[in-house]
C-alpha positions in Angstrom: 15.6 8.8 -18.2 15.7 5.0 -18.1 17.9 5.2 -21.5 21.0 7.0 -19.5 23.8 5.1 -19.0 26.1 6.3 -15.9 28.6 7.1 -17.9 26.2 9.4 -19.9 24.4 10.8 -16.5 28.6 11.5 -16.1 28.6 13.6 -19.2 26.1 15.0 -18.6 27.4 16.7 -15.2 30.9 17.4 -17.1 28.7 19.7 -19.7 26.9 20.9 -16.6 30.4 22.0 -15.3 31.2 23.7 -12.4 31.8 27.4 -10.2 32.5 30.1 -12.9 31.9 28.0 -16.1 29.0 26.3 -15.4 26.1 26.2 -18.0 22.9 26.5 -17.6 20.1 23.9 -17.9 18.9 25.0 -21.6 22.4 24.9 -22.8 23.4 21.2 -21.5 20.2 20.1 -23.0 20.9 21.8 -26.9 24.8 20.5 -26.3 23.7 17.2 -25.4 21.4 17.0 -28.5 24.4 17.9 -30.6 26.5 15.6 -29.2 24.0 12.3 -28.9 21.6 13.1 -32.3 21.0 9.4 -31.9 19.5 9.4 -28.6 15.9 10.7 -27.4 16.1 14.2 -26.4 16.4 15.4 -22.9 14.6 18.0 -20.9 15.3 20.3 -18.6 13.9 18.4 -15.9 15.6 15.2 -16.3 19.0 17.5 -15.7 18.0 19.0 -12.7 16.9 15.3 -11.5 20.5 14.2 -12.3 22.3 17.5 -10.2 20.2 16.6 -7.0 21.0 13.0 -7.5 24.7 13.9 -7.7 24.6 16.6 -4.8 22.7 14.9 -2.6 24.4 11.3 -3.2 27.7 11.9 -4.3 26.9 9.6 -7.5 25.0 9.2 -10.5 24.4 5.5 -9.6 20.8 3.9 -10.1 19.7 3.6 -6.6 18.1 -0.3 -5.2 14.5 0.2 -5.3 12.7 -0.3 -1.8 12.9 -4.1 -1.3 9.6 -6.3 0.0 10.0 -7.3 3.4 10.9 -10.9 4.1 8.8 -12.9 6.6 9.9 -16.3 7.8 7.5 -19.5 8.0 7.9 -19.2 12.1 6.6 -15.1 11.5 3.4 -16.5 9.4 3.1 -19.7 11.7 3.0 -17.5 15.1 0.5 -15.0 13.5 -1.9 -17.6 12.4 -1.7 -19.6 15.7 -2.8 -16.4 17.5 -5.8 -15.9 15.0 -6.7 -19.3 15.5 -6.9 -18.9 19.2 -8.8 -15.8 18.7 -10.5 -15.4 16.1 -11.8 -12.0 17.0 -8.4 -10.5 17.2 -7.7 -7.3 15.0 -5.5 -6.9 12.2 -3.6 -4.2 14.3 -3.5 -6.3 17.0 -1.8 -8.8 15.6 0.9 -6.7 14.1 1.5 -5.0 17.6 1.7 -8.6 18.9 4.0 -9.7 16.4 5.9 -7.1 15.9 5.2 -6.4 12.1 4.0 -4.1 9.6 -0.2 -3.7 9.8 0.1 -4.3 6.2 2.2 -7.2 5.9 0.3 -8.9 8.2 -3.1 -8.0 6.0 -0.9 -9.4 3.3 -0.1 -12.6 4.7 -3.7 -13.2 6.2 -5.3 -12.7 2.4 -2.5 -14.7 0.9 -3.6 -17.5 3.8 -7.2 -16.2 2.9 -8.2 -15.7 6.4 -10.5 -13.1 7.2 -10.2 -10.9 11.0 -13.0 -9.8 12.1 -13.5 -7.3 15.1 -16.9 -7.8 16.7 -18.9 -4.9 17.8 -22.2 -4.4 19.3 -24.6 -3.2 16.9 -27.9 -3.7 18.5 -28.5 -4.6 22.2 -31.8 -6.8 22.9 -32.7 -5.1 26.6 -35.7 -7.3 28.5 -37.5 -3.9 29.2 -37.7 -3.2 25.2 -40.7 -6.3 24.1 -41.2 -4.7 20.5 -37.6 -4.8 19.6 -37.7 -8.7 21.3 -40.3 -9.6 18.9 -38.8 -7.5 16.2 -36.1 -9.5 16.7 -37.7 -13.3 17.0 -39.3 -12.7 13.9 -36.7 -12.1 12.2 -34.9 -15.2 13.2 -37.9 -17.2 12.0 -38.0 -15.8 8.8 -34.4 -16.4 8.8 -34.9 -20.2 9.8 -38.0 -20.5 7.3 -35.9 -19.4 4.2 -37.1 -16.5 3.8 -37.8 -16.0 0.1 -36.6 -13.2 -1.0 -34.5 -10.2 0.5 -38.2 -8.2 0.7 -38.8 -10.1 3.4 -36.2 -10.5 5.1 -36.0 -6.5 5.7 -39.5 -6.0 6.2 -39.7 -6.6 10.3 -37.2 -3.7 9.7 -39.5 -1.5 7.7 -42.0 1.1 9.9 
């Protein structure tokens, strides 16, 4: 459909005509083949694309494709300023705040190739729990030590 001029997306709804003598779908399509031998053929769906454009538009126009949003330096500037005070800040948050798209703003903060982290509590060292204490210690030993390989860094984990 990318082929049709206006002015032939216009012909076309002159051979689809209109009230009493309109044709159907399967006729326009043979009549436009006879007419345009030179151009690719049409199908039945492309005409039925081109009524609804017409009745629901009023035109056969090519309609402006969804544009990018635009955000200013100030926009960018104010959103990485409040990461920068807190780092931990969400990616939602910071669209709320700034009143922006969640996505644009995960846009801009790859583009800047900042990375938001939300912290959560995973694991919670409790002084009444010693074997998870120690679990834990020795971990950040082997951690500290080097560690070899990833073996043993997972084995205080193993039971």
């Amino acid at each position: 459909m990318s082929y049709l001029t206006e002015s032939l997306k216009i012909e076309i709804l002159m051979m689809i005509g209109y009230g009493d003598r309109a044709r159907t779908q399967c006729e326009v399509v043979r009549l436009f083949r006879e007419t345009h031998p030179d151009l690719p053929p049409l199908n039945q769906g492309t005409i039925s694309k081109i009524e609804a454009q017409y009745r629901e538009m009023g035109h056969v126009r090519k309609v402006p494709s969804k544009r990018q949003a635009v955000v200013d330096d100030d926009t960018k500037l104010n959103l990485l300023l409040a990461l920068e005070e807190n780092p931990i800040t969400p990616a939602r948050q910071l669209a709320r705040d700034s009143n922006l798209n969640h996505k644009t703003v995960l846009k801009i903060l790859k583009y800047e190739k900042k990375c938001p982290y939300k912290m959560q509590a995973v694991q919670e060292l409790l002084e009444d729990d010693p074997d998870r204490r120690q679990k834990y210690s020795n971990l950040l030993r082997i951690v500290e030590e080097g560690g070899g390989n990833s073996y043993n860094f997972l084995k205080p984990f193993s039971k």
